[in-house]
Structure formats: structure tokens, C-alpha cells
C-alpha angles and dihedrals in degrees: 000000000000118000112205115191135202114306102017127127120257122200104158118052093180103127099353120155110191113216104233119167147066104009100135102164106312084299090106121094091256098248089171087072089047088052096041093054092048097041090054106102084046118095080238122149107205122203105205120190091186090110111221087214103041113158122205091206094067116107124237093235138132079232101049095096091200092049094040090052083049093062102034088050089049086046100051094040084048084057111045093032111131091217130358124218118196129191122189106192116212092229089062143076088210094186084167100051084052108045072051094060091050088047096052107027100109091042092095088222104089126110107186128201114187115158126200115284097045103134098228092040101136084038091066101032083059091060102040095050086051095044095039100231116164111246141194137214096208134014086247097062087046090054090045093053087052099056091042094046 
């Protein structure tokens, strides 16, 4: 397994799972390290957006550069990702993780874990039974259905 983080270059998509889901500022149990650890002995690449150099300080603004090279990096790797996994933690509001899922419901590539207590559950289990996106009860299951995949 390879981990890439924000804002690394890609240059190979083949087996890629983007790591979508619960970030909010470093204030989210980090579920990307859970998965990682699991996933090791996989031929997984990760894209991780969980930037190893965020900085706080950094505006969320179309003319913050670093903030600007944070988004575009997450969208394109959206985008060419061979699969997306996408966590939503109870403990989060996650409204990027979840501008993410409309953007990417018809795509066929979602897997979706969302456990009970996330605040827009239902939300989520809606559009995930229309657009027929796999999902998971628990982060366990998902890592399960990705060995076994």
C-alpha cells in the first residue's frame, strides 16, 4: 500500500481510493490513519487529503493560494480516483464531505460509511439507496469489503 497526501502529484490513478469524508479541521477522529493501517498489507494507493502541513491560518477564500491548491488537488483526485471511500463520523457536521457525495453520487465509484449518530443520516442513507452506492455500518465492515473486493 502507498499513502499520497494533499498536495502530492499523482501521476498514476490504478487502484486509487480517495479518502473523502470527516476531516474538519483536524477536530475528526482521524479515520484515514484507522484505514491506512488496516489497508497495509493491500496494493492500495490512498489519496489522503488530510494535509500533513495544514495550516489553520489559511483563509477560505478563492484568493488564499494554499487554500485554493487544497481544493483543486481534493477535486481532481475526486475525479480520477479509481474508488472513493467516504466516511461521515458521528462527532462531525462534515458539509464538505457532503457537497462531495452530491457531487459524486451517480459516478458508480462511491462506498459510503455512515454510523448511527451522524446528524444528516437519513440524509445520506436517501441518497445512497437512489443512487445505488454501496454503504457500511461501521468502518470495519468498509475495510472488510475492500480486502475482499
Amino acid at each position: 500500500m502507498k499513502i499520497i497526501y494533499a498536495p502530492q502529484n499523482v501521476e498514476n490513478f490504478d487502484n486509487t481510493l480517495f479518502l473523502a469524508g470527516s476531516i474538519d479541521m483536524n477536530f475528526a477522529v482521524n479515520w484515514q490513519q484507522e484505514l491506512s493501517e488496516k489497508l497495509a498489507d493491500t496494493d492500495y494507493v490512498l489519496l489522503n487529503p488530510r494535509r500533513l502541513d495544514w495550516d489553520g491560518s489559511w483563509e477560505n477564500t478563492i484568493n488564499e493560494v494554499a487554500f485554493v491548491q487544497q481544493v483543486t488537488w481534493e477535486l481532481d483526485c475526486l475525479e480520477k480516483a479509481a474508488q472513493i471511500v467516504m466516511y461521515f463520523a458521528p462527532t462531525s457536521l462534515s458539509p464538505i464531505s457532503l457537497l462531495e457525495l452530491g457531487l459524486f453520487a451517480d459516478s458508480k465509484k462511491i462506498w459510503v460509511c455512515c454510523p448511527e449518530g451522524f446528524w444528516r443520516k437519513g440524509n445520506v442513507d436517501i441518497v445512497c439507496q437512489r443512487h445505488q452506492i454501496r454503504q457500511f455500518v461501521g468502518l470495519d465492515e468498509l475495510i472488510e469489503a475492500l480486502k475482499n473486493q
